[in-house]
N, C-alpha and C positions, 0 to 999 in steps of 0.2 A: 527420702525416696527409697531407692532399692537397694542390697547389699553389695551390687556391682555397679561398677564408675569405669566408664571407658575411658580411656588414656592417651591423648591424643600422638604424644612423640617421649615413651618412658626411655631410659636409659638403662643400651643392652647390654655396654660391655661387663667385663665378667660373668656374664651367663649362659648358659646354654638352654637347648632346647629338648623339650621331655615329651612324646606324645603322649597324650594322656586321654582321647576320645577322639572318632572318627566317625562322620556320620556323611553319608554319601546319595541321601533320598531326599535332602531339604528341598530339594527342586521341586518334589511333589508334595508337599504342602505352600499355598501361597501367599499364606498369612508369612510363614516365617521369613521366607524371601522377601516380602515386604520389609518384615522388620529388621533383616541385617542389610538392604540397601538404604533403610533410612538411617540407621545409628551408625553405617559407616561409610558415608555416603560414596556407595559402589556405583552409583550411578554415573558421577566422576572422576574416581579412583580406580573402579576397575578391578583388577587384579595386581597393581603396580603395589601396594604392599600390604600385610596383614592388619586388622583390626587386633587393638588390645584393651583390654580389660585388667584392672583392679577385685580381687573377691574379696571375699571375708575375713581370709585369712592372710591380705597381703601382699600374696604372690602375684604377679601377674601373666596372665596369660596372651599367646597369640592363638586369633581364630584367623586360621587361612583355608579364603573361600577357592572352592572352585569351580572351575566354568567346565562346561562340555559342550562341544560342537551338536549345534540344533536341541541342546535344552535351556527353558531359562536359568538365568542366572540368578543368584549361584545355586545349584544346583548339590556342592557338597561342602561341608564342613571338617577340617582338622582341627583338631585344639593344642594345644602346647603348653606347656610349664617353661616356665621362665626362672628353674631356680639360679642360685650361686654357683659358678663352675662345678665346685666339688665339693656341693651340700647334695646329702641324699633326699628324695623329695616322703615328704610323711604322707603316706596314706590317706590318713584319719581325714587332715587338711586339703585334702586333693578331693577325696569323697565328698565332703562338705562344699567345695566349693563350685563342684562340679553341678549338685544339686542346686546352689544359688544361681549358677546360672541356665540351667534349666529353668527354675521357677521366675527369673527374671526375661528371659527368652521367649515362654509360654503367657506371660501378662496379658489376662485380657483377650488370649483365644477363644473362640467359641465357633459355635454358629447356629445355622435356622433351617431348616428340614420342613417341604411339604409333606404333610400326612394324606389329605384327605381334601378335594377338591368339588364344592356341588354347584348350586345355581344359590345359594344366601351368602356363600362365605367359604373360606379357605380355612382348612384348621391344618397348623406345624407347629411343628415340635423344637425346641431350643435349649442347647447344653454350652455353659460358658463357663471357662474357667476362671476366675480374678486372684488376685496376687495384690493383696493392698500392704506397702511397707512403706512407714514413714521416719525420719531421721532422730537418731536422740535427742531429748532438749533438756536440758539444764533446770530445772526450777531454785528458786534463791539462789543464783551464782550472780555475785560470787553470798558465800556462807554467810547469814544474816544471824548480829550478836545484840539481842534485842538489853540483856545484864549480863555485869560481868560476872564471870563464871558460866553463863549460859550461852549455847552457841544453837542456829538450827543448822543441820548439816542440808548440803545439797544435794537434789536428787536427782537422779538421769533415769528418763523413762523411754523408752523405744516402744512405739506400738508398731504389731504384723500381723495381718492375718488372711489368711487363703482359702478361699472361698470356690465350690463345685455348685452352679446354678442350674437348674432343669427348669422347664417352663412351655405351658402347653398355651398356643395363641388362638383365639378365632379371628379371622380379619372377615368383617362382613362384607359384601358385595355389595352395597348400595344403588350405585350406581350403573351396574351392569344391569343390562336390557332382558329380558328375558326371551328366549327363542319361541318368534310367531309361528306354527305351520301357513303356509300363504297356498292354494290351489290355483 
């Protein structure tokens, strides 16, 4: 799948807490509120405790939602690093992984836009993002020795690929009536 694994109960002592990203408008997009009350299921948990995440690099992070009085929920985002007490957090690894969960987060947004509305059909407009990541797999494992002295080694392939769709529809009106003048 994707390069982030949520984590359902990781183990916090010895760590602290690093902000590392704050984002405070999720509420107005609806897709995304979808997606962090589905992957953490807020609709039973609530705000009783943060959602965490595994990245690419390891670390794990906590995303703590928040709520505001009369908007939906969750409406914003803190993010956290979870390093070792007293390891300094790398950059490099923070940047990266803050990216994967971006592109893990955004999987699969899009949406559909009317353009143009007549009496045959509706024509709209449609922009989707896709995020296609699949898990490494092993081929020949374990290492296959078909002669001695000859070995094939094994090989670990990872496919990924990210995808920006555009797409112009017509939907045609079939079955819509057309307007009688009646005197």
């Amino acid at each position: 799948m994707i390069e982030i694994q949520v984590i359902e109960n990781p183990a916090l002592e010895g760590t602290r807490r690093a902000l590392v990203l704050a984002e405070d408008r999720v509420g107005h997009y609806p897709e995304f509120r979808q997606f962090f009350v589905r992957q953490f299921a807020l609709a039973t948990n609530g705000l009783s405790r943060p959602g965490y995440v595994r990245a690419p690099s390891g670390m794990i992070y906590a995303l703590v939602f928040i709520g505001r009085s009369g908007e939906p929920f969750p409406d914003g985002i803190e993010i956290y690093a979870l390093p070792d007490a007293l390891e300094p957090l790398n950059d490099t690894d923070v940047d990266a992984d803050l990216w994967a969960l971006l592109r893990w987060t955004i999987a699969g947004v899009g949406g559909e836009w009317a353009a143009w509305s007549g009496p045959w059909g509706d024509l709209t407009l449609k922009l989707e993002y896709l995020h296609l990541g699949f898990d490494a797999h092993n081929y020949f494992d374990p290492a296959i020795s078909p002669a001695p002295g000859f070995t094939v080694v094994t090989r670990s392939l990872k496919l990924s690929d990210d995808m920006v769709r555009a797409g112009v529809n017509w939907k045609f009106n079939w079955w819509s009536t057309p307007a009688v003048a009646r005197y």
